[in-house]
C-alpha positions as CSV (number, residue, x, y, z in Angstrom):
1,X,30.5,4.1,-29.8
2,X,30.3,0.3,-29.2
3,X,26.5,-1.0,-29.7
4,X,25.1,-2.6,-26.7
5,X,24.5,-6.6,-26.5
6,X,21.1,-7.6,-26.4
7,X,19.9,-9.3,-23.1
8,X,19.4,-13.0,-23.7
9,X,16.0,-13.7,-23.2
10,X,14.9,-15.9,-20.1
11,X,14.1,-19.2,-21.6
12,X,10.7,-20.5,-22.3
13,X,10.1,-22.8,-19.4
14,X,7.3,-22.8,-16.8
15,X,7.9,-22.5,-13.2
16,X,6.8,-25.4,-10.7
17,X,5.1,-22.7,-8.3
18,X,1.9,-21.7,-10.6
19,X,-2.2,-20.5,-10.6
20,X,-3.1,-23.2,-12.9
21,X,-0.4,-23.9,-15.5
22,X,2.4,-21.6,-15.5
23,X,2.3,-20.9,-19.3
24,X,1.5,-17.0,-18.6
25,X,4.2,-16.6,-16.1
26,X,7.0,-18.5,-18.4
27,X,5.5,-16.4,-21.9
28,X,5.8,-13.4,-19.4
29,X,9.5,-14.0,-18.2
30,X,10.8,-15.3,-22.3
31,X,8.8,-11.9,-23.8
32,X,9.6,-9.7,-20.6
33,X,6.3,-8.5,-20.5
34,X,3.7,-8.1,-16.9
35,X,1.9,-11.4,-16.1
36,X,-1.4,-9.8,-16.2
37,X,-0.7,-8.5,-19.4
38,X,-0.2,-11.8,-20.6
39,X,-3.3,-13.2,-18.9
40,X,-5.5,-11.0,-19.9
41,X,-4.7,-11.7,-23.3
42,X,-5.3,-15.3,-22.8
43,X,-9.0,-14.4,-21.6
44,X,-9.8,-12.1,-24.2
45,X,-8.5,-14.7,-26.9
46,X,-10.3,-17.3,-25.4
47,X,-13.7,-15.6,-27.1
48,X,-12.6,-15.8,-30.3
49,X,-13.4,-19.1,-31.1
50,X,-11.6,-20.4,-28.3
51,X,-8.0,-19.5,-29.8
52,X,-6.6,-18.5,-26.5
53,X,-7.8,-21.8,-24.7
54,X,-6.0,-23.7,-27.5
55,X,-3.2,-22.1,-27.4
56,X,-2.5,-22.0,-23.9
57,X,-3.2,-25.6,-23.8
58,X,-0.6,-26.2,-26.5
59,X,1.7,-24.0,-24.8
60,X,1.1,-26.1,-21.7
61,X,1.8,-29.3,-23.6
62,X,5.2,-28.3,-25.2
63,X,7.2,-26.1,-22.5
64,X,9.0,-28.2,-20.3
65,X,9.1,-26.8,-16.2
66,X,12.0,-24.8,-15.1
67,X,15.3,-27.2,-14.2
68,X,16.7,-27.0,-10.9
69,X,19.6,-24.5,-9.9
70,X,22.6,-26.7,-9.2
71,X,23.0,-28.8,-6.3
72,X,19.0,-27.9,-5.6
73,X,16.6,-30.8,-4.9
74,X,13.9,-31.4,-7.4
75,X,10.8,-29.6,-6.4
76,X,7.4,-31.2,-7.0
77,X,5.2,-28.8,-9.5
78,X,2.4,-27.1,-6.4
79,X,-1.0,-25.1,-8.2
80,X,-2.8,-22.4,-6.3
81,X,-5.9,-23.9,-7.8
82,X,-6.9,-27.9,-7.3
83,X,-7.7,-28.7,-11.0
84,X,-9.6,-31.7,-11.0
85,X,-11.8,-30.4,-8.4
86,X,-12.2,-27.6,-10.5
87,X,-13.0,-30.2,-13.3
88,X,-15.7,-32.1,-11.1
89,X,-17.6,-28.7,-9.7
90,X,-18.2,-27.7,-13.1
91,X,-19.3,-30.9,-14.4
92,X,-21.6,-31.2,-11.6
93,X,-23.0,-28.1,-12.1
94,X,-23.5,-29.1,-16.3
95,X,-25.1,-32.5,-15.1
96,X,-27.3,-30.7,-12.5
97,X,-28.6,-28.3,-15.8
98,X,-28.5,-30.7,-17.7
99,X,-31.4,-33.1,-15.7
100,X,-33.4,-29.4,-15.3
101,X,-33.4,-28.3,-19.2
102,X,-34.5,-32.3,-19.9
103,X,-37.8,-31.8,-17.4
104,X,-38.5,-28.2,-18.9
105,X,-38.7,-30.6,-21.7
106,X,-35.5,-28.9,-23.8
107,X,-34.1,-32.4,-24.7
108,X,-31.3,-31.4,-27.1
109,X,-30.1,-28.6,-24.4
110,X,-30.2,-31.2,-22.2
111,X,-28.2,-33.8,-23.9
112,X,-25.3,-31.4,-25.0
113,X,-24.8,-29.9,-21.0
114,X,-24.7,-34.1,-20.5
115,X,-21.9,-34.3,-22.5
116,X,-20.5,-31.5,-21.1
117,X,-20.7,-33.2,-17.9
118,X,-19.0,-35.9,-19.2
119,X,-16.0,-34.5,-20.8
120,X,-15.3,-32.5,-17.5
121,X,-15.5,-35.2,-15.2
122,X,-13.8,-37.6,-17.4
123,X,-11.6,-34.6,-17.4
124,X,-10.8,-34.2,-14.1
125,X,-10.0,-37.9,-13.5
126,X,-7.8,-37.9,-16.5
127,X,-5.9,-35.0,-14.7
128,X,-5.6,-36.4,-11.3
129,X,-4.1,-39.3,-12.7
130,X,-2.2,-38.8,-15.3
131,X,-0.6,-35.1,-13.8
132,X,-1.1,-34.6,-10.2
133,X,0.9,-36.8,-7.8
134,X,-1.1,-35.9,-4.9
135,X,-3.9,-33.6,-3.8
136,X,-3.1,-29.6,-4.0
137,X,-5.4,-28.3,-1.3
138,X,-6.2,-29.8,2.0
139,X,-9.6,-31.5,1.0
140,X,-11.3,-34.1,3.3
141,X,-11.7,-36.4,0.3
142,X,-9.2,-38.6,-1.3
143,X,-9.0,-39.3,-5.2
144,X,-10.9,-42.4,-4.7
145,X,-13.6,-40.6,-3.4
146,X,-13.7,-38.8,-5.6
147,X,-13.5,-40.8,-8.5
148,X,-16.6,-42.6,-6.8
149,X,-18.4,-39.9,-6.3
150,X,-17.9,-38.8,-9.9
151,X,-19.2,-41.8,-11.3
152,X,-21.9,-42.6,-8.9
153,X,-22.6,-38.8,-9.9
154,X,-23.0,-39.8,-13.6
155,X,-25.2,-43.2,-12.9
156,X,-27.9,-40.7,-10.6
157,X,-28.1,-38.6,-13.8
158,X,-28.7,-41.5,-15.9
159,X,-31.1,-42.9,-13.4
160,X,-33.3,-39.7,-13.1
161,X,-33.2,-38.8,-17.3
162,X,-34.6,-42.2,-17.3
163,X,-37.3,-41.6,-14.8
164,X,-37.9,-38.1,-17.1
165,X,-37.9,-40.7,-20.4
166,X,-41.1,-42.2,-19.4
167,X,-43.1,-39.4,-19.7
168,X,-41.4,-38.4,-22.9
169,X,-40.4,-40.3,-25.9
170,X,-36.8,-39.4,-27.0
171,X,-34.3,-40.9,-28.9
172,X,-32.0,-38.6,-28.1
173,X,-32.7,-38.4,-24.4
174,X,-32.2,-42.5,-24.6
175,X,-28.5,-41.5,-26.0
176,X,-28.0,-39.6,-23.3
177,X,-28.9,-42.1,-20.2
178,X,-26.9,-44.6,-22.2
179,X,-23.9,-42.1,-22.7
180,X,-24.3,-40.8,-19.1
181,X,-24.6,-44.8,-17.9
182,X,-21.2,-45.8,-19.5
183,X,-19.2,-43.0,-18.5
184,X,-20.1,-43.4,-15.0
185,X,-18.8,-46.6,-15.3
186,X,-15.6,-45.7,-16.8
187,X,-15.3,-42.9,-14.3
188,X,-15.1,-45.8,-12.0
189,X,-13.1,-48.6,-13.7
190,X,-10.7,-46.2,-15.9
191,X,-8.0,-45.6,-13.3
192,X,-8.0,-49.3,-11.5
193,X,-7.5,-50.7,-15.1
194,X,-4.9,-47.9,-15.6
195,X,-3.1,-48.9,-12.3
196,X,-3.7,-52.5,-13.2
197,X,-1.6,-52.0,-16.2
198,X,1.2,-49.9,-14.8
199,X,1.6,-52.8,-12.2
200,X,1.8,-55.7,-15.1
201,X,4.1,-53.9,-16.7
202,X,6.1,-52.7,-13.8
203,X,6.0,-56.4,-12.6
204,X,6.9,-57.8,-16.3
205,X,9.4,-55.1,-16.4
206,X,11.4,-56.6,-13.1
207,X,10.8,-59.8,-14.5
208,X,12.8,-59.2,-16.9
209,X,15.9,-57.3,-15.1
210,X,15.7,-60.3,-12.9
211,X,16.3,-63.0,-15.7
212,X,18.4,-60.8,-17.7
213,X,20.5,-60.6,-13.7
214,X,20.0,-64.3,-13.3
215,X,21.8,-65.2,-16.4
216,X,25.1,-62.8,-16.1
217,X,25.6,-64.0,-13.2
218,X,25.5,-68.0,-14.2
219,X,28.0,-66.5,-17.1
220,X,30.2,-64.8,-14.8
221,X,30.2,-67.7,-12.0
222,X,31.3,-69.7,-14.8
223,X,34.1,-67.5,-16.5
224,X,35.5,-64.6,-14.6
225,X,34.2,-65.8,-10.7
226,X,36.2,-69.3,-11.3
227,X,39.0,-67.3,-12.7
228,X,39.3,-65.3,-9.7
229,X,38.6,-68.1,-7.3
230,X,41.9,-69.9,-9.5
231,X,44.2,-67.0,-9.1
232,X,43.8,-66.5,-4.9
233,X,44.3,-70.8,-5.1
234,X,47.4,-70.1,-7.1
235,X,49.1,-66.9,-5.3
236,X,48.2,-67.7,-2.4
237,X,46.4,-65.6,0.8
238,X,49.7,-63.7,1.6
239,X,50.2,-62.4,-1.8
240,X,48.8,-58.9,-3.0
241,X,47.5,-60.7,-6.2
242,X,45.6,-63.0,-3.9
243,X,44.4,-60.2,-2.0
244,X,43.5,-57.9,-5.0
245,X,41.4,-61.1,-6.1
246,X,39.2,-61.8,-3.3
247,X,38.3,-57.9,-3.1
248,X,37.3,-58.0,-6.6
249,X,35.3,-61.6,-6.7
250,X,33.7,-60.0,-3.3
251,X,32.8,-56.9,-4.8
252,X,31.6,-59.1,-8.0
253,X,29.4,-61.2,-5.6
254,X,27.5,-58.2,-3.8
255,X,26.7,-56.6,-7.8
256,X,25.5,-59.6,-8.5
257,X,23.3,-61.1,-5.3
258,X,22.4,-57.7,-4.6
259,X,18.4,-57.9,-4.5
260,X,15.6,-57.5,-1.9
261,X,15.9,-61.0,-0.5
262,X,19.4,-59.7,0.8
263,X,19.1,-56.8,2.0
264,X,15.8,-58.1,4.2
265,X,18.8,-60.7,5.4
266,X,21.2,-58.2,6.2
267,X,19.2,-56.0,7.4
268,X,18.5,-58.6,10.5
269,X,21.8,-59.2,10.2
270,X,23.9,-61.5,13.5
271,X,27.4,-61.7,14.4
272,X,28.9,-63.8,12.0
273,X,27.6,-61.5,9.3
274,X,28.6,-58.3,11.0
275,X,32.2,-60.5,11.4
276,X,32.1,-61.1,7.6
277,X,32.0,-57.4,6.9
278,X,34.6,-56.7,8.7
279,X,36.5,-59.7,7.2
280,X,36.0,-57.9,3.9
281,X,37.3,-54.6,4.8
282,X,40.6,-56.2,6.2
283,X,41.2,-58.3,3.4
284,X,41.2,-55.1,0.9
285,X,44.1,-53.4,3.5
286,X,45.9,-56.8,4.6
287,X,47.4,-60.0,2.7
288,X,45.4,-62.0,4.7
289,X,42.1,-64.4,3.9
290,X,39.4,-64.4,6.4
291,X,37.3,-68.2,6.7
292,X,34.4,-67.6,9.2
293,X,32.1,-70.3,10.6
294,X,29.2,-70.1,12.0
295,X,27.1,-72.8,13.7
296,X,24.2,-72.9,16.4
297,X,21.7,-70.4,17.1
298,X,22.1,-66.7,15.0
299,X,23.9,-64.0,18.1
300,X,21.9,-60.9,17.2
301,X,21.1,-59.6,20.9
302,X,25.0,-60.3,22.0
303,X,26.3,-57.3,23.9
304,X,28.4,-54.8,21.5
305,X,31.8,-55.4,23.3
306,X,31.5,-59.4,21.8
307,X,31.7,-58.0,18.4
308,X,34.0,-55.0,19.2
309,X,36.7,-57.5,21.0
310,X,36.2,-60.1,18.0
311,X,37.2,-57.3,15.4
312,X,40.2,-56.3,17.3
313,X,41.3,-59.9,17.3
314,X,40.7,-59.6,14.0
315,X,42.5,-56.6,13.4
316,X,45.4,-58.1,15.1
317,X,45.9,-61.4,13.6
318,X,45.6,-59.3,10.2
319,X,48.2,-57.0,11.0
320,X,51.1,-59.8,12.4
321,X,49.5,-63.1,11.0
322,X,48.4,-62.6,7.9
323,X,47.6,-65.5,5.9
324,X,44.6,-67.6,6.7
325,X,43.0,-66.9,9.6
326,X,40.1,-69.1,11.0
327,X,36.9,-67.2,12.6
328,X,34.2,-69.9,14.6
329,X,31.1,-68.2,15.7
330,X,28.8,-70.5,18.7
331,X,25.6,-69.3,19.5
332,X,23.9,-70.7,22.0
333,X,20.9,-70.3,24.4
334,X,21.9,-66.7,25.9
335,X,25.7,-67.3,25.4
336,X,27.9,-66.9,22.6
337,X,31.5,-68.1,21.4
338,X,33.7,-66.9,19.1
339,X,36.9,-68.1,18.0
340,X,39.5,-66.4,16.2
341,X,42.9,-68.6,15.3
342,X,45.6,-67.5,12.9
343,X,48.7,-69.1,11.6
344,X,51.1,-67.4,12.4
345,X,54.4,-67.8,14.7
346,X,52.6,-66.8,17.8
347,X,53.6,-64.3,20.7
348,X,53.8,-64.1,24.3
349,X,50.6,-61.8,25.9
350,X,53.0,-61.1,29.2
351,X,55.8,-60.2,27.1
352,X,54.3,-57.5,25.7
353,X,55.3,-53.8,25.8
354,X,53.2,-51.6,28.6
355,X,52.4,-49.4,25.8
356,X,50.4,-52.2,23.3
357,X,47.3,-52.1,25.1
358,X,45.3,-53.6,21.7
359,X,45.4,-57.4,23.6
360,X,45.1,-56.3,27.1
361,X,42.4,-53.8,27.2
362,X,40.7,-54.0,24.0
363,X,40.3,-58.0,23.9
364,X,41.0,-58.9,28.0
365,X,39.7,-56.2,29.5
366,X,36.9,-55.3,27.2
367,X,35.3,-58.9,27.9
368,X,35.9,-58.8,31.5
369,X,34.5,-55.2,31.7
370,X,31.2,-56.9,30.1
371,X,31.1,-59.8,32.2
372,X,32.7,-62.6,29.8
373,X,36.0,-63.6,29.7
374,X,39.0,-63.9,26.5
375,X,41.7,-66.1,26.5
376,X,44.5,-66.0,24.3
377,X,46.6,-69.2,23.8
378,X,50.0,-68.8,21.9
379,X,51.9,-71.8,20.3
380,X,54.4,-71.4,17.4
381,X,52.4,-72.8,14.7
382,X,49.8,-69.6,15.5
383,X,47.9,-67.9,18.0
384,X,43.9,-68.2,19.4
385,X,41.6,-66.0,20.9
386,X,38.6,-67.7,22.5
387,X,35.3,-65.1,23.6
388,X,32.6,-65.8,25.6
389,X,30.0,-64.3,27.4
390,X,26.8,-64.7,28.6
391,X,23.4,-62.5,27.8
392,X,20.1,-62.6,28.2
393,X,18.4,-64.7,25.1
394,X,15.4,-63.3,23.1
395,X,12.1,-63.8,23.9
396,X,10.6,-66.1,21.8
């Protein structure tokens, strides 16, 4: 008879849907045993000496959360129960027996449910900020709040164990206010000096990235940027090797460039840049080399059939030019131009085929449709196609 495998135990790992922590649900599922079970054997650990509060805590501290299933988003770790409230009801309650034991004149009870007080609310600010990303119930209040609260909490304590002080001389009750007193105040200042620091460094860390970016790309404009700039010169803009140069200094350009400033720009992009992207794309399928100009005001309310007719032009002289093709972009005061000459040998618009409808409908007809006008002048040294159309400008 063949012995049975054992089942492989679930790993140790704590789920991101928990009551508090999720270490008696993950010991549950890696032993196989009930979560109550489990639970209860926390709480009745817990009264000997505190063993089962330690050792959930440790457990808490070294089992990493359950990994996603593949191809499953990251899910944010959500508690039944809000912690650091938790945290701040039970050290309000310690500081509220705490200020009564001090006026039944029970000093030292008094001072060690202070420092209880302390350590929970210190506690529960440490948690909200170091483990929760956001709030896990629907409270009215946010963390600031409650971090005010908390301290401002901890300062009325110290005020009124003063008050009690003058009618009873107490070192240790002096302790106290002064303990109470300064922990109010790091209640308070403790998480804008830990955000404080988090943004230096985050700021000191981009710094960095940015100077470390900064002088790459002086290298590589330098070396390989010149280099590729030397071979399209040298093959020329008709040859693949030209062609496979300018998409890789292109590509090189946008690594390198790529940061915020840039992307705000072409976000609000106009025309002529929308006319250099397409320039890009043609030159990685075409032997041809794009030079666009772009004077006057930036076209960035132009109707869409401007820039739809200009790429066909575009398209076109790619396709039966190739070479170097010349794209001017006018802007004007609710009018635009655009100009798009190649160097090629030209053709003859009425000699066309019936069937090539690419010059006719999607350049002629296109602009006339939208109320402007193309014209398409042929000679033998290369062919132009001049757009224009008028629009209402942008209000200033």
């Amino acid at each position: 008879m063949t012995p049975t495998a054992p089942a492989a135990r679930t790993p140790l790992a704590r789920p991101r849907q928990c009551v508090f922590g999720g270490v008696s649900e993950a010991l549950a599922d890696h032993l196989g045993w009930p979560v109550a079970a489990v639970r209860w054997i926390f709480v009745g650990t817990s009264f000997v000496g505190g063993a089962g509060i330690l050792f959930y805590l440790w457990l808490w501290a070294l089992t990493p959360l359950r990994s996603p299933i593949d191809g499953e988003a990251v899910e944010r770790v959500r508690r039944r129960v809000n912690i650091p409230w938790l945290f701040g009801i039970a050290g309000a309650a310690s500081g509220v027996v705490s200020v009564v034991l001090v006026a039944d004149g029970a000093v030292g009870a008094g001072i060690s449910f202070l420092i209880l007080a302390i350590l929970l609310l210190v506690a529960a600010v440490a948690w909200d900020q170091l483990v929760e990303d956001d709030s896990l119930l629907p409270i009215p209040f946010s963390a600031t709040a409650f971090r005010v609260a908390a301290g401002a909490f901890l300062v009325i304590v110290a005020l009124v164990l003063s008050v009690l002080q003058s009618a009873r001389s107490s070192g240790p009750l002096w302790i106290g206010i002064i303990a109470a007193t300064f922990a109010g105040a790091a209640v308070l200042v403790a998480p804008w000096a830990l955000r404080l620091w988090r943004e230096l460094i985050s700021e000191r860390t981009a710094r960095i990235k940015e100077e470390q970016r900064a002088e790459m790309a002086a290298h590589l404009h330098d070396s390989v940027l010149q280099t590729l700039a030397l071979i399209q010169n040298r093959a020329g803009a008709s040859s693949e090797v030209g062609r496979i140069a300018r998409a890789q200094e292109r590509e090189l350009r946008e690594w390198l460039y790529a940061d915020g400033a840039h992307a705000a720009e072409r976000e609000d992009a106009d025309l002529a840049g929308e006319l250099r992207d397409v320039a890009a794309a043609l030159e990685i399928d075409h032997s041809v080399h794009f030079d666009i100009v772009s004077v006057g005001e930036p076209v960035r309310n132009a109707p869409p059939e401007l820039g739809a007719a200009a790429r066909e032009a575009m398209l076109n002289a790619a396709r039966h030019a190739g070479g170097e093709v010349s794209v001017y972009v006018e802007g004007g005061t609710g009018c635009a131009d655009v100009f798009v000459r190649d160097r090629g040998s030209g053709f003859d618009v009425d000699a066309l085929p019936e069937g090539r409808l690419g010059v006719r409908e999607s350049i002629i007809g296109r602009m006339r449709r939208a109320g402007g006008a193309a014209t398409v002048t042929s000679r033998p040294t290369g062919a132009e196609v001049h757009l224009r159309i008028e629009f209402a400008s942008e209000e200033p």
